[in-house]
N, C-alpha and C positions, 0 to 999 in steps of 0.2 A: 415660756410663762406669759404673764400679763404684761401685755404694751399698757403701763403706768400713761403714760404722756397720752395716748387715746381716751383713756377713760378718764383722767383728770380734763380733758378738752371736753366731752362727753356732759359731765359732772356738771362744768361753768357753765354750759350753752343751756341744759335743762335749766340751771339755778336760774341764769338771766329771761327764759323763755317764761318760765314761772311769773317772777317777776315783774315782766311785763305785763302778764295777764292781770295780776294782782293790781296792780295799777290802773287797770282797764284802757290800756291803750294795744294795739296789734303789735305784735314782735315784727321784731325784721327780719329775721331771717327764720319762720317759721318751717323751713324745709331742714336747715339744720339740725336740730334737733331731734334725733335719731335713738334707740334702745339700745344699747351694750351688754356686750356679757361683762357682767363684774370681775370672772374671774381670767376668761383672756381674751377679753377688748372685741372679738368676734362681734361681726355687726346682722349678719345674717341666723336666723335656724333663733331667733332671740322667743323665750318661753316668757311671757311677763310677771307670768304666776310667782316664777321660783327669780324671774331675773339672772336668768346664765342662759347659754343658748344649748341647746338640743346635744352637743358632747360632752359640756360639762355636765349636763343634764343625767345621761346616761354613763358616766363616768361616776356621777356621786349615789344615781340610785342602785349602780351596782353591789358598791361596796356601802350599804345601807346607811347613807348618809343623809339622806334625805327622810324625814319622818312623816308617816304615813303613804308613803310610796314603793311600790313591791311588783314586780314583773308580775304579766298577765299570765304567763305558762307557766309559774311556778302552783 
C-alpha cells in the first residue's frame, strides 16, 4: 500500500516550498520538492492531471474510476 511517511514528508516539503515562495524569499532546498503519487508514495511514471503515477493511473481507469476517462480501443 501507501508508504504514509513519504507522502506525509512529500506533503511538509511542498507546504514549506510554497511558503517560501509566498513570502517572496527562494527556498532552500528547491530540488526537494518532488511529485508523489497520493495513493502509493511512487515518485516516478507521476500524471499531475490525476496526481497518482501511471499504475494507479491504469489501475483506476480500468475499473472505471476515473470520470471521464475510457480506453482508446474500447
Amino acid at each position: 500500500m501507501a508508504r504514509q511517511s513519504k507522502i506525509a514528508k512529500a506533503n511538509r516539503l511542498k507546504k514549506k516550498f510554497l511558503q517560501a515562495i509566498k513570502d517572496g524569499r527562494k527556498p532552500k532546498y528547491a530540488t526537494k520538492v518532488f511529485n508523489i503519487c497520493s495513493v502509493c508514495g511512487r515518485t516516478r511514471g507521476y500524471l499531475w492531471a490525476f496526481d497518482i503515477c501511471r499504475i494507479c493511473f491504469r489501475e483506476k481507469a480500468n475499473a472505471w474510476e476515473l470520470p471521464g476517462v475510457r480506453k482508446s480501443s474500447w
